[in-house]
Structures are given as C-alpha cells and as structure tokens.
TITI-12016 format. One line per 2 residues: number of its first residue (from 1); their letters; for each residue x, y, z of C-alpha. Coordinates in pm, whole numbers, always signed. Layout:
BEGIN
NUM = a = X,Y,Z | ...
! end
This chain:
BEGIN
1 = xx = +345,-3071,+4448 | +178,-2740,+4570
3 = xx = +145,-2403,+4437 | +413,-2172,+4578
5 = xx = +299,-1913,+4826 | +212,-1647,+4632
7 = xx = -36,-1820,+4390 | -220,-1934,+4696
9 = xx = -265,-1642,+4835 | -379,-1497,+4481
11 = xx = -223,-1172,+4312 | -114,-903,+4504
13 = xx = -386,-610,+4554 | -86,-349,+4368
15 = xx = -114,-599,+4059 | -477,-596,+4046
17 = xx = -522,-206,+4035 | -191,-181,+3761
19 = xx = -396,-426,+3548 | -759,-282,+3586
21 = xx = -606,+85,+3555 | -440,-82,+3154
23 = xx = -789,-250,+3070 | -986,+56,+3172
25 = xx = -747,+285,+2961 | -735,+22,+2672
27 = xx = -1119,+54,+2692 | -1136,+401,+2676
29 = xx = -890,+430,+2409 | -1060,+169,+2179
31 = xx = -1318,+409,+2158 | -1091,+664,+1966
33 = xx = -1047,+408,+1703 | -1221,+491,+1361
35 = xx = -1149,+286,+1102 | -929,+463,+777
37 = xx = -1196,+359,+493 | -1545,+428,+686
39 = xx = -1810,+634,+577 | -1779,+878,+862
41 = xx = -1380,+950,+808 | -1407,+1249,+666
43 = xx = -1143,+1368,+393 | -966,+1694,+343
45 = xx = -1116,+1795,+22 | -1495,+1666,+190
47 = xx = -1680,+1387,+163 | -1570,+1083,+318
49 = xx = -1208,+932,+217 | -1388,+637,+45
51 = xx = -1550,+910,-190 | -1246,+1085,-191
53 = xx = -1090,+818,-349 | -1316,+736,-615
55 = xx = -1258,+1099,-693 | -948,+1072,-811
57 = xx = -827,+1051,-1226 | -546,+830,-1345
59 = xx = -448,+907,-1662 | -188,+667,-1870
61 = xx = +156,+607,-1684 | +432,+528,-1943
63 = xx = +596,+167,-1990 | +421,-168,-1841
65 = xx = +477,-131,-1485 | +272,+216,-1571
67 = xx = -12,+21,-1771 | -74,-223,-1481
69 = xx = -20,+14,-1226 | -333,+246,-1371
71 = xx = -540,-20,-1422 | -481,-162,-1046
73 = xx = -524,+164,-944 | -859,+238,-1152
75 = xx = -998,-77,-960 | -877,-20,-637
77 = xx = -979,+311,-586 | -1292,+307,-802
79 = xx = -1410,-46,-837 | -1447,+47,-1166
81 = xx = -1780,+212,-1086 | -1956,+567,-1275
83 = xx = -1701,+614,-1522 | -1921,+1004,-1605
85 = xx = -1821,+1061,-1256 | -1678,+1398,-1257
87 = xx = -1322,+1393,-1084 | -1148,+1660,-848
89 = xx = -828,+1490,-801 | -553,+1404,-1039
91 = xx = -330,+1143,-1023 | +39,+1155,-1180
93 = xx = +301,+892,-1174 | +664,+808,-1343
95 = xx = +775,+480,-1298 | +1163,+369,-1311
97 = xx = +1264,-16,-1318 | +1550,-164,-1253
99 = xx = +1726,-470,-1285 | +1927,-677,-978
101 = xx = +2072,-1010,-1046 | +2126,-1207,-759
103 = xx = +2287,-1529,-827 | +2499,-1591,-1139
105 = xx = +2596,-1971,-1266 | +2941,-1927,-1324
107 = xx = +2932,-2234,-1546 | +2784,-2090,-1843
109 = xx = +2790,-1729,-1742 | +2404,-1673,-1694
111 = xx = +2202,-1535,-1409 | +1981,-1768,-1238
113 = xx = +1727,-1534,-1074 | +1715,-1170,-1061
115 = xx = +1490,-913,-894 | +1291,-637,-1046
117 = xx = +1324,-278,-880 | +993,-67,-936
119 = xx = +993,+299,-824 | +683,+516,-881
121 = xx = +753,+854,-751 | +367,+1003,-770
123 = xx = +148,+1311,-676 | -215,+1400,-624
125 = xx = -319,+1735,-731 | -666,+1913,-711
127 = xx = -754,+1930,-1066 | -839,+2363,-1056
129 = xx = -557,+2460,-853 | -279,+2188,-910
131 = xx = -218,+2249,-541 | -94,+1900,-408
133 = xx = -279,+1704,-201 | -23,+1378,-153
135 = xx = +245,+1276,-294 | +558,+1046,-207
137 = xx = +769,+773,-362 | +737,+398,-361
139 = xx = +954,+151,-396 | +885,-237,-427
141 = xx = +1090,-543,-550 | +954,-880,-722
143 = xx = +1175,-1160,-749 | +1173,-1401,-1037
145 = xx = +1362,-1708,-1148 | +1591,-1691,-1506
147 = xx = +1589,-1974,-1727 | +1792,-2088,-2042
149 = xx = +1442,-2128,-2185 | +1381,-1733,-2329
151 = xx = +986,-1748,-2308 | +1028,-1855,-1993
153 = xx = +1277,-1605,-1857 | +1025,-1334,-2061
155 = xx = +711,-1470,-1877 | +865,-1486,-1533
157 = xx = +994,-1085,-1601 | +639,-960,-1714
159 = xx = +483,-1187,-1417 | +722,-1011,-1190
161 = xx = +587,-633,-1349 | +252,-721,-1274
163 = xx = +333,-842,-923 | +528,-526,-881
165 = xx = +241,-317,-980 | -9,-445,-750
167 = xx = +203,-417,-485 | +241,-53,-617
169 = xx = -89,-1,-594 | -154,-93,-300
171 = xx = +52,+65,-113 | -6,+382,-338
173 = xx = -375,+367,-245 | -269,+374,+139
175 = xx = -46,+646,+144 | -288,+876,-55
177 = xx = -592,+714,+186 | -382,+830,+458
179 = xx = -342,+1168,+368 | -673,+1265,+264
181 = xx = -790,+1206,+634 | -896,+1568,+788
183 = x = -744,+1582,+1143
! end
C-alpha cells in the first residue's frame, strides 16, 4: 500500500504557519502562568496568599461536621504551625446536614444506603474592620451504606461526616485561596 498523495508530499505550507502561530502563542501564554499557592502571588491584604492563609482564625463551628471541619481547616491552612501567631483574618462558618435516602428495602421497610448533605455557608472577615474578605457557600455529599447492624449504620454516618468535612475543607481553602489573590 502507499501513502495517499498528500502525506507524500508532506503538510500543506497554510497548516504549518496555523500550527507554529498556536505553539508560539501557547508559549507566550505559558509564561503568564503563576501558580495560586507560590511565594510571589501576592494577596489582597499583603503578603503572599500562602501567608495569607496561615493568617486566618477558625474558631469552633457547632455540631460534628463543624468540629472536623475546623480542625481540617486548622491543618490545611496552617499546618498546624506558630500557634502565638497573631491573626488578621477571621473565619466563620454554620454548617446544615441533611439526610437523603436513596434506596429503601421494601421487605422490611429500612433504607439500605443514604447520602449525607453538608452545607457550610462561611465568611472571612478582617478581624479590625469585619469588612469581608470572602465568603460563599459549599455544598458536598458523602454516601454511605445502612445496615440492620446499628454500630454499623452509626460508624458508616460519622465516617461519612468526616469525609464530608474534608471535602469541605478543601474546597473551602480554594475558594478563600482564590480570592485573596490581588489582581
């Protein structure tokens, strides 16, 4: 068999120029690229965002989505590092769960798995002026399995908080990353 015409004769010259006009653009633009957690990405209150972060206080959120959500936080944004560290930012949260059952047995009237709803609707405040700095409302869900054993149910609904709190956090710690960036 041979190559068709074309590929013998090699790519047109208007192909060429489109695709060394995109690499020369994707070249330049690469250069605009600065990454969101770098030393150099400077914050709105000053400092870097990375400092910015570790500037911020989280004080106890009601309930135990709340409990594991500050303590995810604390590490995430800290690293639990100088705990005399004085702090410009405050954190606030309230956190609303709800319940979703998915599949029922219709046997013996019991739900075989269920998901957990966790909303945190949160703000970051200066700490002298209260003005706010970000803010928004997250929303994740954490799926867990139902048993007729009850510890087993119970331990599959607190695993399911603390999976819904990291996931909180994290995305949390984004959002406010996010909007501390100057420019």
């Amino acid at each position: 068999m041979s190559l068709p015409e074309t590929e013998k004769r090699g790519a047109p010259p208007a192909r060429l120029s489109l695709l060394a006009a995109a690499l020369m653009s994707a070249a330049l633009a690469g250069g605009c690229f600065q990454p969101l957690y770098a030393e150099n990405t400077t914050s709105t209150i000053g400092g870097s965002v990375k400092n910015a972060l570790r500037d911020v206080e989280i004080p106890e959120i009601k309930g135990l989505v709340g409990h594991y959500l500050r303590n995810e936080l604390v590490f995430e944004l800290d690293g639990g590092g100088e705990p005399d560290r004085a702090k410009r930012l405050k954190f606030n949260a309230t956190i609303a769960e709800s319940l979703e059952v998915v599949t029922v047995d219709y046997t013996n009237g019991r739900a075989d798995s269920a998901i957990l709803i966790a909303t945190a609707t949160w703000t970051v405040t200066r700490s002298g002026t209260d003005e706010v700095v970000s803010s928004g409302t997250s929303v994740v869900r954490a799926p867990y399995e139902r048993s007729s054993q009850r510890f087993a149910t119970v331990r599959a609904a607190r695993d399911a908080q603390v999976r819904a709190a990291k996931n909180l956090a994290t995305i949390i710690r984004g959002q406010m990353a996010a909007d501390l960036v100057a420019g």
